[in-house]
Structures are given as C-alpha cells and as structure tokens.
Backbone bond lengths (Angstrom), bond angles and torsions (degrees), N, CA, C in turn:
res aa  C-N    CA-C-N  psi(-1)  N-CA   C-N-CA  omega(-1)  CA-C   N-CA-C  phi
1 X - - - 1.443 - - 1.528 109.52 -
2 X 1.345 103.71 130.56 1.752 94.21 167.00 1.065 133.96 -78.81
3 X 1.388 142.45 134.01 1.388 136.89 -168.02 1.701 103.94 -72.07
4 X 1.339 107.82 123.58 1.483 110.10 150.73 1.503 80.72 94.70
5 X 1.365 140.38 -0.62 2.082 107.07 -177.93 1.213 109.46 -86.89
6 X 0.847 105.36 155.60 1.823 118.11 -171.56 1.158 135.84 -60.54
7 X 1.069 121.16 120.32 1.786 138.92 -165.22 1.485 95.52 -25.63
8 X 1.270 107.47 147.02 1.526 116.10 153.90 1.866 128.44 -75.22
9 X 1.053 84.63 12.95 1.325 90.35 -158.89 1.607 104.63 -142.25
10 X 1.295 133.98 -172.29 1.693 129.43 -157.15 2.099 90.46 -138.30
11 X 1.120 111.36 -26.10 1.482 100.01 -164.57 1.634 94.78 -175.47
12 X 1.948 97.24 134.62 1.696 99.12 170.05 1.197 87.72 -114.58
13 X 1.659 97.70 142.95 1.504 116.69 137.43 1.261 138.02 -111.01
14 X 1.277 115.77 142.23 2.148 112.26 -163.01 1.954 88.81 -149.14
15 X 1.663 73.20 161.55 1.163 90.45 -169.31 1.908 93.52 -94.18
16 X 1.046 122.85 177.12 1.580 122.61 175.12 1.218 112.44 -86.12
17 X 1.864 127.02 -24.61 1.300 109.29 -163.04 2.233 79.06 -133.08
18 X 1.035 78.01 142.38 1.713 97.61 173.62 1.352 128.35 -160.95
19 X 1.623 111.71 154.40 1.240 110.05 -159.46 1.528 112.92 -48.74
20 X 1.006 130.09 -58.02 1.760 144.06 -157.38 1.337 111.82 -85.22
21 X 1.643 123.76 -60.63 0.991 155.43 -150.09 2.015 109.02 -125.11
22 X 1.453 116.52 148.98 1.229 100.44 171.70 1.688 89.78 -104.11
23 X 1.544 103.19 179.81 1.515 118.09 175.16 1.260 105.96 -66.43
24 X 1.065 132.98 -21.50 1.982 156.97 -163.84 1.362 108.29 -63.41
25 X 1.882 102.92 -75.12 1.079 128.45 146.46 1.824 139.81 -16.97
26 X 1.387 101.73 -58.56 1.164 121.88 175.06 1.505 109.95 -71.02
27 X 1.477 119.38 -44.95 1.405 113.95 -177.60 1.113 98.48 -75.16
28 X 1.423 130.52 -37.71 1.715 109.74 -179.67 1.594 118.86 -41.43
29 X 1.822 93.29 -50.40 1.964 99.45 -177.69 1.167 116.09 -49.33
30 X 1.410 117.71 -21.58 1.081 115.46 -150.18 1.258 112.95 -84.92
31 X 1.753 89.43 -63.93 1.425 109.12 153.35 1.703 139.93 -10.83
32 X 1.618 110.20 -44.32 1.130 115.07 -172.12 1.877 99.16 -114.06
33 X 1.554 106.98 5.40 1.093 78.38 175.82 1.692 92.08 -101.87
34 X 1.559 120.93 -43.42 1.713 116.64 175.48 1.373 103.95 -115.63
35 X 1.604 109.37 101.12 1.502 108.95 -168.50 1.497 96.27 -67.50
36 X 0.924 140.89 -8.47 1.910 144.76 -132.81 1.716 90.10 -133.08
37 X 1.380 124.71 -8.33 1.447 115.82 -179.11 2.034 101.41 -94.22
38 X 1.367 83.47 148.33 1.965 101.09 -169.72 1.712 97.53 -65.63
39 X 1.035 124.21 -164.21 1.128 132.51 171.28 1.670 101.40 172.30
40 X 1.508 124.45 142.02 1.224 128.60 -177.86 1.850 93.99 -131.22
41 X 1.430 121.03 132.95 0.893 125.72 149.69 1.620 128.68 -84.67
42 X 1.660 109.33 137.69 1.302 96.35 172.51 1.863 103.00 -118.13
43 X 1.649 113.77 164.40 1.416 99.81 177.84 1.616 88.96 -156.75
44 X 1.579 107.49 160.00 1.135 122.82 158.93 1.671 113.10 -91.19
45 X 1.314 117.94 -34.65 1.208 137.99 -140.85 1.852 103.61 -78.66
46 X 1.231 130.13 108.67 1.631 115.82 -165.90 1.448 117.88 -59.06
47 X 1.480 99.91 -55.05 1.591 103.51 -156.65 1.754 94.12 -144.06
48 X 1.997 116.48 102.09 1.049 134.22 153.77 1.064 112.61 -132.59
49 X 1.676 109.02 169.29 1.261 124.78 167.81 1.801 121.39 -47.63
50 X 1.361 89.19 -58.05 1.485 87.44 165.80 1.761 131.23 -57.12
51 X 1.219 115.78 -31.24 1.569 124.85 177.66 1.828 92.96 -78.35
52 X 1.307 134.13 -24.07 1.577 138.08 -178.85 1.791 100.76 -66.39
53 X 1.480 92.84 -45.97 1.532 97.55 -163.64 1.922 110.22 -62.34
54 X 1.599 102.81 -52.18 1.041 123.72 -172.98 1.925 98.76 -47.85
55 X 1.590 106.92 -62.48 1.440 97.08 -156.69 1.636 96.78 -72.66
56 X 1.015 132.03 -5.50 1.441 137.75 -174.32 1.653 108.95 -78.50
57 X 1.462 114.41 -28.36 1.417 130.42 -172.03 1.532 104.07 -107.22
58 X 1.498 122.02 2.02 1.427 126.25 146.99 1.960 97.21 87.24
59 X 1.410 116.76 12.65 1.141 137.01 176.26 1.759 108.09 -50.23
60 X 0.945 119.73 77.80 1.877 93.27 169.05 1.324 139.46 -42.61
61 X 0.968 131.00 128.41 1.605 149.52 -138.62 1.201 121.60 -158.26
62 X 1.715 132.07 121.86 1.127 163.40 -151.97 1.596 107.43 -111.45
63 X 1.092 137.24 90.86 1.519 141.53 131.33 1.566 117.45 -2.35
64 X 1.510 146.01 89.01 1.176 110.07 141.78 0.949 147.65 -83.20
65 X 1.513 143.04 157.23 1.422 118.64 2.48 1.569 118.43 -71.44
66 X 1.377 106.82 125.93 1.600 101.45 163.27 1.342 101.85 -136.13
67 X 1.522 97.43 174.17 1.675 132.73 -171.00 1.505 87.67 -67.94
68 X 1.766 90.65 158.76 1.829 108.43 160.28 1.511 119.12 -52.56
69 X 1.745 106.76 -46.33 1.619 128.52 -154.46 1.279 77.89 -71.74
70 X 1.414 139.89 -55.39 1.293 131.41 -142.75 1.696 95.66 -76.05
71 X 1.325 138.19 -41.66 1.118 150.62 -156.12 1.732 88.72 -79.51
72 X 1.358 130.92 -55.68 1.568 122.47 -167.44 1.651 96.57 -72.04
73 X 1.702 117.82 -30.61 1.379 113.13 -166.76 1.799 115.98 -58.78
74 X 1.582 87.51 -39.32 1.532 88.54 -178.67 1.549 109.97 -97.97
75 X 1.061 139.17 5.17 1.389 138.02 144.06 1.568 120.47 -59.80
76 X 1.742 116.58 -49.54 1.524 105.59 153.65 1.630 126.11 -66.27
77 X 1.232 115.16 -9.34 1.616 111.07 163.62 1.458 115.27 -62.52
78 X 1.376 99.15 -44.92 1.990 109.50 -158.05 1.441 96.18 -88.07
79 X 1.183 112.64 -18.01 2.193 107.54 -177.68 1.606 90.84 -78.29
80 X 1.244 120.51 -63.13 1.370 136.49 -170.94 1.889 105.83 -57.85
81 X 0.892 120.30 -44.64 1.556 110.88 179.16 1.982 91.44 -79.09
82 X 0.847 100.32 7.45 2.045 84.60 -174.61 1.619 96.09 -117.20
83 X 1.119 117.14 5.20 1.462 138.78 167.25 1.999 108.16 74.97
84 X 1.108 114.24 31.05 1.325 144.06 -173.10 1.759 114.10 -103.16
85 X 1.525 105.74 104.28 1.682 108.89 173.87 1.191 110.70 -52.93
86 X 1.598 108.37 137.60 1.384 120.19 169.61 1.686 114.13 -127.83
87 X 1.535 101.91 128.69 1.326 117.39 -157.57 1.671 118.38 -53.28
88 X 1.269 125.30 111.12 1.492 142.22 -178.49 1.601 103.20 -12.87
C-alpha cells in the first residue's frame, strides 16, 4: 500500500457505534491512512464520551433522527470545507 495516496473515494460516512469496530476507531484508520479524506459522523446516541471526542476533534456530525436535506446539507459543508466540488 502506498502511504498517504488518495482515497478511493470523496467522503466517509459511519455511524459512531458499530458492530466490530467503533466510528472512533475507524476515523483514526482512516485518518492515518488519508489524513485529507472528509468523514461525517452519524449517531443516535445523545450524550457520550465518544460523541465528546468527535465534536471536540471538529468532526461533522449528524443527530438521529434527521431529514435527507439535512444529511446532503452537511455533506456539501464537509466536501466544501475539504476544498472538494459538490454536485449542483
């Protein structure tokens, strides 16, 4: 694998709590493998350590239940702050 080449992909989304892996977890991998790739958290969960960490690490993050609009709204935030076009 090459260190640092560029995601296959434009943007992850994860949920915070998952079977295998936490969302925590995953952004770390991610992190060190494309520090420069977006990532959106989503959660049901109100008030944890892990949802502390996330908004503390400036992570964008989704409330459930939410709307569609709200889900594309903050996907053009996180493409656009990562300096990445997001489709009209």
């Amino acid at each position: 694998m090459l260190e640092h080449a560029p995601a296959p992909f434009d943007l992850v989304l994860t949920d915070l709590t998952m079977p295998e892996k936490s969302g925590l977890a995953l952004i770390e991998e991610l992190s060190r493998r494309w520090p420069t790739l977006p990532v959106i958290v989503i959660t049901g969960l109100a008030k944890t350590p892990e949802l502390e960490r996330v908004k503390a690490q400036g992570i964008p993050f989704l409330q459930k239940p939410f709307q569609p609009d709200q889900l594309v709204d903050r996907i053009r935030e996180t493409l656009a702050r990562a300096g990445l076009d997001t489709p009209g």
